[in-house]
N, CA, C and O atoms as a Maestro MAE file, in Angstrom:
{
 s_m_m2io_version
 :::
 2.0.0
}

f_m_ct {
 s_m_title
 :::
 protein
 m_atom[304] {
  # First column is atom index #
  i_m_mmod_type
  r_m_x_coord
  r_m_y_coord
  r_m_z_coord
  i_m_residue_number
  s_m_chain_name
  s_m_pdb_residue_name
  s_m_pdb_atom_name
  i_m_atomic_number
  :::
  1 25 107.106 112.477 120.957 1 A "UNK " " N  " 7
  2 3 106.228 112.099 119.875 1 A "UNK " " CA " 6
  3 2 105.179 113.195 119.719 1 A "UNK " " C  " 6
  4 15 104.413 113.457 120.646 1 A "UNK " " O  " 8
  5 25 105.132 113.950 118.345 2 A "UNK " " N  " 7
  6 3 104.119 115.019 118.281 2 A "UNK " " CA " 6
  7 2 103.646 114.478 116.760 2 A "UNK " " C  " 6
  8 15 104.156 113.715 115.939 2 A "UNK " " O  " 8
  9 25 102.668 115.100 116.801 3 A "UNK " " N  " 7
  10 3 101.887 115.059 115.217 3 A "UNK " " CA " 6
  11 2 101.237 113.752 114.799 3 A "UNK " " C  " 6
  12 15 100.976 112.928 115.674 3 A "UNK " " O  " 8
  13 25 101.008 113.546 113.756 4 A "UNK " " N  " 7
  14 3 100.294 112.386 113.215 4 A "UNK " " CA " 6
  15 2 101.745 111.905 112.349 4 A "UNK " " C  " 6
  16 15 102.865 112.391 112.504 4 A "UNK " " O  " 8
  17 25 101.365 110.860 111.452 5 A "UNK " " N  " 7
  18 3 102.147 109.698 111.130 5 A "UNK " " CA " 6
  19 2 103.009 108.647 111.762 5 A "UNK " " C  " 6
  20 15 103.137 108.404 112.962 5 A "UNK " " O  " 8
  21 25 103.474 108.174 110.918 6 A "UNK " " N  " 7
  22 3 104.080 107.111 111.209 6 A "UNK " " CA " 6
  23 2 105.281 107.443 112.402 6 A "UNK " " C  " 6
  24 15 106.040 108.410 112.336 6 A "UNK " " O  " 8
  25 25 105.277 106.369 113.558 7 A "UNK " " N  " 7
  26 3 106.552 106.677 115.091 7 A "UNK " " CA " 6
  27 2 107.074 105.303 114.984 7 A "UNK " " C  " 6
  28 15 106.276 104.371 115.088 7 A "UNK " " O  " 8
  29 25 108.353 105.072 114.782 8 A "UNK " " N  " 7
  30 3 109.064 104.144 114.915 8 A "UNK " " CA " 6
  31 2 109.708 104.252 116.509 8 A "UNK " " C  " 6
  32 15 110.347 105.194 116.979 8 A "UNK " " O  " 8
  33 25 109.294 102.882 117.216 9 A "UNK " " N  " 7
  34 3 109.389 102.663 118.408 9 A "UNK " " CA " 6
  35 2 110.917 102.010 118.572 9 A "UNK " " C  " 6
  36 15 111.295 101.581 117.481 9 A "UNK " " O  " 8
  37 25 111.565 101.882 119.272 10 A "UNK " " N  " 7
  38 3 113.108 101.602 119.708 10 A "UNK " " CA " 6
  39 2 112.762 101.088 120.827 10 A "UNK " " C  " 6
  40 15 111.847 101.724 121.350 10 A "UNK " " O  " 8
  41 25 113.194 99.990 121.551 11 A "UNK " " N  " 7
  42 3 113.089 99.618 122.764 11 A "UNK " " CA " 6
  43 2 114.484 99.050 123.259 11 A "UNK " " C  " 6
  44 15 114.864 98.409 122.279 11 A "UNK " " O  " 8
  45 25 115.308 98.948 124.090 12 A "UNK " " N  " 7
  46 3 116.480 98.858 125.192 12 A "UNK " " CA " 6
  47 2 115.839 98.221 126.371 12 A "UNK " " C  " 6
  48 15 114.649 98.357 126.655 12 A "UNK " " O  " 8
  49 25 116.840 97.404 127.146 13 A "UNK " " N  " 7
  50 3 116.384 96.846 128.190 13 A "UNK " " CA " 6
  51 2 117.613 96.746 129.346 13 A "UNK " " C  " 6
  52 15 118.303 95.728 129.400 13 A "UNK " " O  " 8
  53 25 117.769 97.549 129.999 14 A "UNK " " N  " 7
  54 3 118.910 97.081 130.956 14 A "UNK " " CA " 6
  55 2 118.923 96.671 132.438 14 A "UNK " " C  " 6
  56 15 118.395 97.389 133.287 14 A "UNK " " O  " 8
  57 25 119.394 95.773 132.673 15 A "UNK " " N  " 7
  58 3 119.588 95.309 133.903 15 A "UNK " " CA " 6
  59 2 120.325 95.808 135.145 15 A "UNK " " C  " 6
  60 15 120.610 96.987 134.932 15 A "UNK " " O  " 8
  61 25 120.652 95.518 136.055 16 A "UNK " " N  " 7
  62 3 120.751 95.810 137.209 16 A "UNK " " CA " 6
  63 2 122.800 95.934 136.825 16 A "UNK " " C  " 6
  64 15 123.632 96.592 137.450 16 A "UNK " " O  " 8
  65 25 122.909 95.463 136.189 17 A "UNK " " N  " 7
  66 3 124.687 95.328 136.291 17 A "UNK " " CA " 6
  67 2 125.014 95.591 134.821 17 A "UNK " " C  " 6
  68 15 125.824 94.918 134.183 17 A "UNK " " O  " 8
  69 25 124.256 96.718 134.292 18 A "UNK " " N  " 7
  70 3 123.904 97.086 133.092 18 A "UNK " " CA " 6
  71 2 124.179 96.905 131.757 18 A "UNK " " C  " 6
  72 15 124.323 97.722 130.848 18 A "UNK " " O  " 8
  73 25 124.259 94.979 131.800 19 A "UNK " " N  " 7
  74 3 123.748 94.870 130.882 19 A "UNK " " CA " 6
  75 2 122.978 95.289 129.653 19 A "UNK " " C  " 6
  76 15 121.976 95.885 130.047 19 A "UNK " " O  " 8
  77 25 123.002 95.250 128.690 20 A "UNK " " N  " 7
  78 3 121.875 95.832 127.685 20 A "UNK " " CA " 6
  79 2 121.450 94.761 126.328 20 A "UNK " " C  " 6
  80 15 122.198 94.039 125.669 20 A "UNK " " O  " 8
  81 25 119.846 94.991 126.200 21 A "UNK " " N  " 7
  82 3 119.367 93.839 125.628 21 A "UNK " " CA " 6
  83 2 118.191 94.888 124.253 21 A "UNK " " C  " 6
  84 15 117.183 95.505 124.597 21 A "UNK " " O  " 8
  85 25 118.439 94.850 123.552 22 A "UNK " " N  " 7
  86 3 118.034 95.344 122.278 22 A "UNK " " CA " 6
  87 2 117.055 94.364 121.740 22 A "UNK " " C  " 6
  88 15 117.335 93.231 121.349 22 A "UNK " " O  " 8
  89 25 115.940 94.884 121.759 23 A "UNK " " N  " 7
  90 3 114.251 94.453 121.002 23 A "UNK " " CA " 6
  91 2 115.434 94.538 119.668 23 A "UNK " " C  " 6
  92 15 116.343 95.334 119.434 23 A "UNK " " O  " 8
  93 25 114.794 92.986 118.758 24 A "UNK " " N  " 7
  94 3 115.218 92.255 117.635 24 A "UNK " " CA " 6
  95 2 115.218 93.303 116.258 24 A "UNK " " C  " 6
  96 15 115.934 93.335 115.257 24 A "UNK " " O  " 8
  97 25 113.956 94.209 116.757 25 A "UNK " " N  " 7
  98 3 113.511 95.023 115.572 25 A "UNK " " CA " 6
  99 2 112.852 96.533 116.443 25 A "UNK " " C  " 6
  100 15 112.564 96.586 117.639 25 A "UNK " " O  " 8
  101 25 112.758 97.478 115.592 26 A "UNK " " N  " 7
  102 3 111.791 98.518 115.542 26 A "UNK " " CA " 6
  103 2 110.845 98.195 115.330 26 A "UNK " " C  " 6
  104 15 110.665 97.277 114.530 26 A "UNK " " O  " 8
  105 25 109.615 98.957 116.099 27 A "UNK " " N  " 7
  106 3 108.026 98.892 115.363 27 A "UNK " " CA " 6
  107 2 107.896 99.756 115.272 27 A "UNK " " C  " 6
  108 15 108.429 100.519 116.078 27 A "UNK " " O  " 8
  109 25 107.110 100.241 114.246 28 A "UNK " " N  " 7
  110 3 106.045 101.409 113.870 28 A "UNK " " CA " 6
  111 2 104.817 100.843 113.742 28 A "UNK " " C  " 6
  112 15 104.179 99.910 113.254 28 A "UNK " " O  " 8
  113 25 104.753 102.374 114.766 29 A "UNK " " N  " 7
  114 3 102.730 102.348 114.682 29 A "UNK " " CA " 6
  115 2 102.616 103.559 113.621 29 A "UNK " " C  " 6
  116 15 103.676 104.136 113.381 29 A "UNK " " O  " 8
  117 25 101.526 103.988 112.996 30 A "UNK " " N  " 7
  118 3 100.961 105.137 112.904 30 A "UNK " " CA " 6
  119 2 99.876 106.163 113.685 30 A "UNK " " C  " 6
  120 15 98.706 105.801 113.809 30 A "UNK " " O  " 8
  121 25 100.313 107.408 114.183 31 A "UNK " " N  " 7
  122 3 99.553 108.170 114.932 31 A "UNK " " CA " 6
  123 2 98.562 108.552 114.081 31 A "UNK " " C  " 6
  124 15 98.854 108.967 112.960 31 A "UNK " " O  " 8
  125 25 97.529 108.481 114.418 32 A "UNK " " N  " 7
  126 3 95.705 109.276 114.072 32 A "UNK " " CA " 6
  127 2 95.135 109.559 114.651 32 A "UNK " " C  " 6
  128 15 94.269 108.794 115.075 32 A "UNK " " O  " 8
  129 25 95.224 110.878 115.080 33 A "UNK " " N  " 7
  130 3 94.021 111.441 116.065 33 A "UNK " " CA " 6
  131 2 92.902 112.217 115.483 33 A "UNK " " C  " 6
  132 15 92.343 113.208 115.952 33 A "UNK " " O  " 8
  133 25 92.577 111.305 113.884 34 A "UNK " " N  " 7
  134 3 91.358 112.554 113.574 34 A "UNK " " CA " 6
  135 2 90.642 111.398 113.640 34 A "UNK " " C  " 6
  136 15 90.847 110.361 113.009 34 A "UNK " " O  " 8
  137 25 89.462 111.721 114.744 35 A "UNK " " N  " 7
  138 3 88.336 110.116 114.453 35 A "UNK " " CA " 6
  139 2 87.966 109.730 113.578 35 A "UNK " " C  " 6
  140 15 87.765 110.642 112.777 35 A "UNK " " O  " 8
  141 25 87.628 108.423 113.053 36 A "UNK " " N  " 7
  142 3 86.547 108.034 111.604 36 A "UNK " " CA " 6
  143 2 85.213 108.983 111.863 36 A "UNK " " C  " 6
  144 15 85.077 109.669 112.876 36 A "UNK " " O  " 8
  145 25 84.517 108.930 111.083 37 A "UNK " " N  " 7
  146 3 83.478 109.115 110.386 37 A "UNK " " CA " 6
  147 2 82.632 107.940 110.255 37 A "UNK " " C  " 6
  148 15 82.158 107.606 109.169 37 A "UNK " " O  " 8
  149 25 82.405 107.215 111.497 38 A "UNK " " N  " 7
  150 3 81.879 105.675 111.742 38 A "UNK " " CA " 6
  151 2 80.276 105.478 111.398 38 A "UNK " " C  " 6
  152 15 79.859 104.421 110.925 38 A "UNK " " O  " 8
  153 25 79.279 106.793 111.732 39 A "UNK " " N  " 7
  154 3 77.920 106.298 111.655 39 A "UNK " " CA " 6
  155 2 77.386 106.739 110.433 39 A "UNK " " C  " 6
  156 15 77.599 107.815 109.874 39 A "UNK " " O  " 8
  157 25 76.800 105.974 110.136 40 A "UNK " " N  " 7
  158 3 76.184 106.571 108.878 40 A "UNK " " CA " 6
  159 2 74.585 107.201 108.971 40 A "UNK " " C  " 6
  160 15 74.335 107.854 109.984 40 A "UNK " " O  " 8
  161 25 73.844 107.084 108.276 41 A "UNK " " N  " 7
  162 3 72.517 107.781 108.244 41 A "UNK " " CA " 6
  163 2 71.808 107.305 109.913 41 A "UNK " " C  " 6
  164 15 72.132 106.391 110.672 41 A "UNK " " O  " 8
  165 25 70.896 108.215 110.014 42 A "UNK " " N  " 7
  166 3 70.238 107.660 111.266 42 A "UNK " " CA " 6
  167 2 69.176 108.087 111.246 42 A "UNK " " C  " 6
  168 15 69.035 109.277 111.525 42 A "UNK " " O  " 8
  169 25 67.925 107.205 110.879 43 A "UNK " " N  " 7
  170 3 66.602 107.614 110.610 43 A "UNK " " CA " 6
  171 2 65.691 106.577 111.709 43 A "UNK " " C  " 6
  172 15 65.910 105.561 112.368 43 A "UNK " " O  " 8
  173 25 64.770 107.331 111.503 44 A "UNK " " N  " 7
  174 3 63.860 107.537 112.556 44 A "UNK " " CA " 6
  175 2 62.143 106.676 111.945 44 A "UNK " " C  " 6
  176 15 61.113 107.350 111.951 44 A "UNK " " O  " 8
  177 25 62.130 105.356 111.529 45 A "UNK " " N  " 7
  178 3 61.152 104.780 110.848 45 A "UNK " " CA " 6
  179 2 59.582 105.340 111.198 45 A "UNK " " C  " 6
  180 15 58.725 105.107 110.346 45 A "UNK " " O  " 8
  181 25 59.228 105.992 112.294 46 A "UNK " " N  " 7
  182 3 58.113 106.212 112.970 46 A "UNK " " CA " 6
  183 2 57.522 107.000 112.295 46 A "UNK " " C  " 6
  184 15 56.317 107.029 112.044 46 A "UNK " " O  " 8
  185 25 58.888 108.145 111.737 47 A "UNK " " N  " 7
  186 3 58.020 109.311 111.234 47 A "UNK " " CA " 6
  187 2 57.518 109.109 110.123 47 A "UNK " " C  " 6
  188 15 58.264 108.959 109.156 47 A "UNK " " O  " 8
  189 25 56.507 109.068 110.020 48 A "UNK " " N  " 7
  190 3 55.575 108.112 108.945 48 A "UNK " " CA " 6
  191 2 55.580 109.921 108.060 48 A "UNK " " C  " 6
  192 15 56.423 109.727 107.185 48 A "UNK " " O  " 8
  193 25 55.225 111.029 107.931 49 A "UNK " " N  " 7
  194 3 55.621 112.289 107.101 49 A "UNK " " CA " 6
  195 2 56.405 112.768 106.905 49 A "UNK " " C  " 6
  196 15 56.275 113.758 106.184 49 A "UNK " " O  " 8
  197 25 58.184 112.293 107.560 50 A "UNK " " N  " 7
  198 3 59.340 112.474 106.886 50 A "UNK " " CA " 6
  199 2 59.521 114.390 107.530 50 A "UNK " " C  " 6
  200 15 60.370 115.165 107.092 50 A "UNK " " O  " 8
  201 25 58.905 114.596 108.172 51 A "UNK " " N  " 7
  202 3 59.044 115.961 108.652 51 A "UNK " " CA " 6
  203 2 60.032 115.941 109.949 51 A "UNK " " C  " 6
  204 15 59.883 116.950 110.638 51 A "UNK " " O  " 8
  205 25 60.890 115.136 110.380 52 A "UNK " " N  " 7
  206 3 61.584 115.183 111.836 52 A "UNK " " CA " 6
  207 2 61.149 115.207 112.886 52 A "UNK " " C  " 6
  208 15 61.757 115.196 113.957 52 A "UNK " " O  " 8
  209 25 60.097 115.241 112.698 53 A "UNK " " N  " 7
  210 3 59.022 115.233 114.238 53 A "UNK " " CA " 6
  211 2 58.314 114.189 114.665 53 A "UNK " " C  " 6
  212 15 57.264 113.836 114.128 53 A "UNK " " O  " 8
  213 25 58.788 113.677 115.564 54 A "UNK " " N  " 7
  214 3 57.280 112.703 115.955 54 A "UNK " " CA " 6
  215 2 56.231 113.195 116.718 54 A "UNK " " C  " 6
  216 15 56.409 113.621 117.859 54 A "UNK " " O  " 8
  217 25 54.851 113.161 116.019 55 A "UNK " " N  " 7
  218 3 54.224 113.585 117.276 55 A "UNK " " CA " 6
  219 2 53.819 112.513 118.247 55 A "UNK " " C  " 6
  220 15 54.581 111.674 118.728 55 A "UNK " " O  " 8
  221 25 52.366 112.651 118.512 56 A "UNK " " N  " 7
  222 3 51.725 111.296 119.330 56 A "UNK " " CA " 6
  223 2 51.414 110.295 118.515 56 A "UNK " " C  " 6
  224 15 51.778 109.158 118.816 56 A "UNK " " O  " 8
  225 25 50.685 110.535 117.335 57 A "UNK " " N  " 7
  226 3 49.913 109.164 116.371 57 A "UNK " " CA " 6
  227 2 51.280 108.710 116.084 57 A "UNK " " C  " 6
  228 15 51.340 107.493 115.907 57 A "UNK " " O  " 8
  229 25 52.464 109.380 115.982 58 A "UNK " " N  " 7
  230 3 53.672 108.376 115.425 58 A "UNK " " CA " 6
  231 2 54.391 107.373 116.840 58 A "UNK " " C  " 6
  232 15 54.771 106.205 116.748 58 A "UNK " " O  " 8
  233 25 54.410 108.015 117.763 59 A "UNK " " N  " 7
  234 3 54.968 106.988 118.650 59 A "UNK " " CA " 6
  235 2 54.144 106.050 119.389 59 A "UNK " " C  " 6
  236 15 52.921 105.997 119.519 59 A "UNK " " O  " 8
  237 25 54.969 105.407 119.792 60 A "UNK " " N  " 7
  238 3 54.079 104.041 120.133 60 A "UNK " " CA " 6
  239 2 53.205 104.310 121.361 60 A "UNK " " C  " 6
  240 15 53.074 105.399 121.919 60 A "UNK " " O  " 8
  241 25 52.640 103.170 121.688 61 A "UNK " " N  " 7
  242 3 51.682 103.535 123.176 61 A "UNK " " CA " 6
  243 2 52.113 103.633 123.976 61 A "UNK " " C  " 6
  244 15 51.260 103.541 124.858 61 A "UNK " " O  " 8
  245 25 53.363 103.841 124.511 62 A "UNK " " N  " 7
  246 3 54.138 103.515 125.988 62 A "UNK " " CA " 6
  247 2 54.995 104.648 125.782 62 A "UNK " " C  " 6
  248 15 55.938 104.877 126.539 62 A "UNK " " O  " 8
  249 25 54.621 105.602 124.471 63 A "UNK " " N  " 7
  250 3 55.447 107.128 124.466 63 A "UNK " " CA " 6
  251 2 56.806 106.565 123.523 63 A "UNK " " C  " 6
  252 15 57.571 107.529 123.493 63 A "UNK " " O  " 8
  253 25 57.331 105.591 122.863 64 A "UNK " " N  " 7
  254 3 58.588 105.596 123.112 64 A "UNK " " CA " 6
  255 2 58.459 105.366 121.303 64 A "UNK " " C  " 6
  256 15 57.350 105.486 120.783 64 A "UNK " " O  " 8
  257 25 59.558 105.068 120.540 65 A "UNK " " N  " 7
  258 3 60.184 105.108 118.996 65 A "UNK " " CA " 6
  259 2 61.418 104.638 119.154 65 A "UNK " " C  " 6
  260 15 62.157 104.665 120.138 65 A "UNK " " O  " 8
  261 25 61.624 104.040 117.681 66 A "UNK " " N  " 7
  262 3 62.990 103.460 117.354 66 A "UNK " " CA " 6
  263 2 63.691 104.192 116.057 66 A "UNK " " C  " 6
  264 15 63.135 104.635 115.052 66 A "UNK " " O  " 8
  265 25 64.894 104.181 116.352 67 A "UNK " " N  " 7
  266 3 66.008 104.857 115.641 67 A "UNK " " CA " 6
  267 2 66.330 103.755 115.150 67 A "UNK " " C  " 6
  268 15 65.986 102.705 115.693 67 A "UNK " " O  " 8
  269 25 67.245 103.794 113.731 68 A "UNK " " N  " 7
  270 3 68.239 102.897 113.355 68 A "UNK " " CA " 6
  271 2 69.404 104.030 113.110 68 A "UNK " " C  " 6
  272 15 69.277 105.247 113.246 68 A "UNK " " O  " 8
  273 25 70.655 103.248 112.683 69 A "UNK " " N  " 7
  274 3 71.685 103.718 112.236 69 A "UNK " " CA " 6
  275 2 72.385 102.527 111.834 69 A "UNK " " C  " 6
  276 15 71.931 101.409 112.073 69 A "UNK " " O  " 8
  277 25 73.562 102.737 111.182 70 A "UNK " " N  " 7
  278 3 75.102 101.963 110.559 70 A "UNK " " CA " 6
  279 2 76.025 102.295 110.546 70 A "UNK " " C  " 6
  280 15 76.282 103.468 110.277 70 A "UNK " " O  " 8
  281 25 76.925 101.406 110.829 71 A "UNK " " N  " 7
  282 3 78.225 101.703 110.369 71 A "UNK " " CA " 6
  283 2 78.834 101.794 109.249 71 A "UNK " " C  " 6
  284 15 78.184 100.946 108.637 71 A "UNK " " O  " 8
  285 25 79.733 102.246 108.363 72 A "UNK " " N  " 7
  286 3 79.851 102.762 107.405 72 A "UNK " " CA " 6
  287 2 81.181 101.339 107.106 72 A "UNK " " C  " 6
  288 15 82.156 100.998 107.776 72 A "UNK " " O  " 8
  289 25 80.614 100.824 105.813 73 A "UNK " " N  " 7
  290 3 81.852 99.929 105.540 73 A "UNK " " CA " 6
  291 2 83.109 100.464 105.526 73 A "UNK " " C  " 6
  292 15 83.318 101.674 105.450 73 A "UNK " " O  " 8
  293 25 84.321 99.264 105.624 74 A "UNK " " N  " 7
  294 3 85.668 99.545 105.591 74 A "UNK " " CA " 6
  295 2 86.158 100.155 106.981 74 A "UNK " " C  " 6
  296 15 87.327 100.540 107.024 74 A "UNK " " O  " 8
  297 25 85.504 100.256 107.921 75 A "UNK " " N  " 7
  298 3 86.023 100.532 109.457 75 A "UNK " " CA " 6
  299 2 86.890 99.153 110.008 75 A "UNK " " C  " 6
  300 15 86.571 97.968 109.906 75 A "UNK " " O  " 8
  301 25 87.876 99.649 110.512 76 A "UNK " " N  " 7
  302 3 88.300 98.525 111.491 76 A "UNK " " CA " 6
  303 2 88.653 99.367 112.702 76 A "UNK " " C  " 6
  304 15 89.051 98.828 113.735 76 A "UNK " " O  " 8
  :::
 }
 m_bond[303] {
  # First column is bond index #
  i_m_from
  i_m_to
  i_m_order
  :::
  1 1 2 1
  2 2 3 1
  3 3 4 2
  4 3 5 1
  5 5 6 1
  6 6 7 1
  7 7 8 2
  8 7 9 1
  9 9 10 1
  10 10 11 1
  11 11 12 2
  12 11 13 1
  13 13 14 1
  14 14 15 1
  15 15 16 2
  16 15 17 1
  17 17 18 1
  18 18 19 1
  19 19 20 2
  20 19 21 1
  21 21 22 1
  22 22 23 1
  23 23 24 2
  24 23 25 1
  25 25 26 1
  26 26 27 1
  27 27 28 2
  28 27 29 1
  29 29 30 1
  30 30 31 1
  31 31 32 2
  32 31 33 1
  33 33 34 1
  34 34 35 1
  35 35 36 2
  36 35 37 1
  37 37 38 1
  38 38 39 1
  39 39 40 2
  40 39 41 1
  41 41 42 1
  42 42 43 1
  43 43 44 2
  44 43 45 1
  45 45 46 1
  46 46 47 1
  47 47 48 2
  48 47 49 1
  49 49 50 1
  50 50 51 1
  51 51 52 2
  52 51 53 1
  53 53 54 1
  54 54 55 1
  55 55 56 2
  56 55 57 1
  57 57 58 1
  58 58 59 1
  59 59 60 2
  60 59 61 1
  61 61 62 1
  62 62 63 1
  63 63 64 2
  64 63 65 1
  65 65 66 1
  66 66 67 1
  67 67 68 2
  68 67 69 1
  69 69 70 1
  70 70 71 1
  71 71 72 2
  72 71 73 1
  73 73 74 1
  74 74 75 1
  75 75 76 2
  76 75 77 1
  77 77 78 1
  78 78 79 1
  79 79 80 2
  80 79 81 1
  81 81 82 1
  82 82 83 1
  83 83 84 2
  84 83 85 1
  85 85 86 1
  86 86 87 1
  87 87 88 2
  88 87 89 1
  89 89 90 1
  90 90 91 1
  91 91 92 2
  92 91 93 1
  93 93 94 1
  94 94 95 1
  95 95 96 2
  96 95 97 1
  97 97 98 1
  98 98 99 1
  99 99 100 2
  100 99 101 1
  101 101 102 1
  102 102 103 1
  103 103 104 2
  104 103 105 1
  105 105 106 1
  106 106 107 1
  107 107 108 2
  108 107 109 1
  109 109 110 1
  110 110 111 1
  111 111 112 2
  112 111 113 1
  113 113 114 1
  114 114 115 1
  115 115 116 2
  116 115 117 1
  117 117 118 1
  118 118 119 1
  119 119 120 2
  120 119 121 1
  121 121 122 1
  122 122 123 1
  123 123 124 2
  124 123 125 1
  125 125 126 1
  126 126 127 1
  127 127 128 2
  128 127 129 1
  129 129 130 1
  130 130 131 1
  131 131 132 2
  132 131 133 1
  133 133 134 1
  134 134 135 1
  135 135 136 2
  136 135 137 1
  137 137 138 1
  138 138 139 1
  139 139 140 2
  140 139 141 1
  141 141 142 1
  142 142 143 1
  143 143 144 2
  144 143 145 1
  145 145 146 1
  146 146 147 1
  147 147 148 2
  148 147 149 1
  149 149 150 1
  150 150 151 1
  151 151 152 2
  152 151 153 1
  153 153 154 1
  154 154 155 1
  155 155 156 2
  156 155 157 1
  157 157 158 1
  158 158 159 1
  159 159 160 2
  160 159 161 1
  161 161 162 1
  162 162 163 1
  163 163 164 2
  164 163 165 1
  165 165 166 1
  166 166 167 1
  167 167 168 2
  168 167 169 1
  169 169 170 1
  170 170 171 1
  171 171 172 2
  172 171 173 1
  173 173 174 1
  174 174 175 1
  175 175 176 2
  176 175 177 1
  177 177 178 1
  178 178 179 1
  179 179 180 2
  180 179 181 1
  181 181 182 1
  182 182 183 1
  183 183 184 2
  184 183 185 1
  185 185 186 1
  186 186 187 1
  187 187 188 2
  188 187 189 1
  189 189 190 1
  190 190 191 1
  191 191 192 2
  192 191 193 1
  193 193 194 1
  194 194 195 1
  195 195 196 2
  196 195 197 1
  197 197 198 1
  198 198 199 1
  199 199 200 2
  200 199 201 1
  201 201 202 1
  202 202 203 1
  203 203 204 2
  204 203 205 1
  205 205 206 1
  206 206 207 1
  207 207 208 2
  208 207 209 1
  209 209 210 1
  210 210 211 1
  211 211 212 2
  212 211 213 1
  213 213 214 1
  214 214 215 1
  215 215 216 2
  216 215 217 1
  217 217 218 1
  218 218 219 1
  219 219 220 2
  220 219 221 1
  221 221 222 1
  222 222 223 1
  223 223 224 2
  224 223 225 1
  225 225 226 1
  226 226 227 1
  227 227 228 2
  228 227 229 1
  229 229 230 1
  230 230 231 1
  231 231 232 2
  232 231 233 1
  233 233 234 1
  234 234 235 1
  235 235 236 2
  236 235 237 1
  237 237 238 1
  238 238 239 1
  239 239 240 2
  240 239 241 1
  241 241 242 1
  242 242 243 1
  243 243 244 2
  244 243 245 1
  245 245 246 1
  246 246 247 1
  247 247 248 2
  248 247 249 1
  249 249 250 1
  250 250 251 1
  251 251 252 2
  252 251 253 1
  253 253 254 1
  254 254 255 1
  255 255 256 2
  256 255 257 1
  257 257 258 1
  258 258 259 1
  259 259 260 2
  260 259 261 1
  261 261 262 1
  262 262 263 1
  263 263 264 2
  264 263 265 1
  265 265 266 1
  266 266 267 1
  267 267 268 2
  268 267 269 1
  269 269 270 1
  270 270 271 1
  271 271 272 2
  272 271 273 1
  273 273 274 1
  274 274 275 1
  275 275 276 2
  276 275 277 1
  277 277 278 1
  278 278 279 1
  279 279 280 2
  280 279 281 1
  281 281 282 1
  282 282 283 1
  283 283 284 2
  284 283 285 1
  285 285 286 1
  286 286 287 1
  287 287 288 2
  288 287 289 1
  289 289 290 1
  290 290 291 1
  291 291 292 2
  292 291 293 1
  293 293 294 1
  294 294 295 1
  295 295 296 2
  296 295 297 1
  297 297 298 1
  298 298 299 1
  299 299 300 2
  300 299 301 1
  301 301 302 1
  302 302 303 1
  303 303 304 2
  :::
 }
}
């Protein structure tokens, strides 16, 4: 099995006194090895001037900030 698309699977089964027992059907999967494109924007609410930086007045008292992000509809 090389490349992407569609691999139709075959399966056989034999026994000890070699018998042979044939899966009812083929399956196909499809191969994809290019990842989604799952997250979408990822902003940073703190930065109150939109410049990418937080300094001190933007993060909280304990040093720390929150990110959001999403997932991008139509993923399964």
């Amino acid at each position: 099995m090389t490349g992407e698309g569609p691999v139709a699977i075959h399966a056989e089964a034999v026994d000890a006194q070699g018998n042979v027992d044939v899966a009812d059907a083929d399956v196909t999967v499809t191969v994809d090895t290019v990842p989604a494109d799952l997250i979408g924007a990822i902003t940073i609410p703190e930065d109150l001037n939109g410049d990418g930086i937080l300094n001190a007045d933007e993060l909280g008292t304990d040093g720390s900030f929150n990110a959001q992000s999403g997932i991008r509809t139509g993923c399964s």
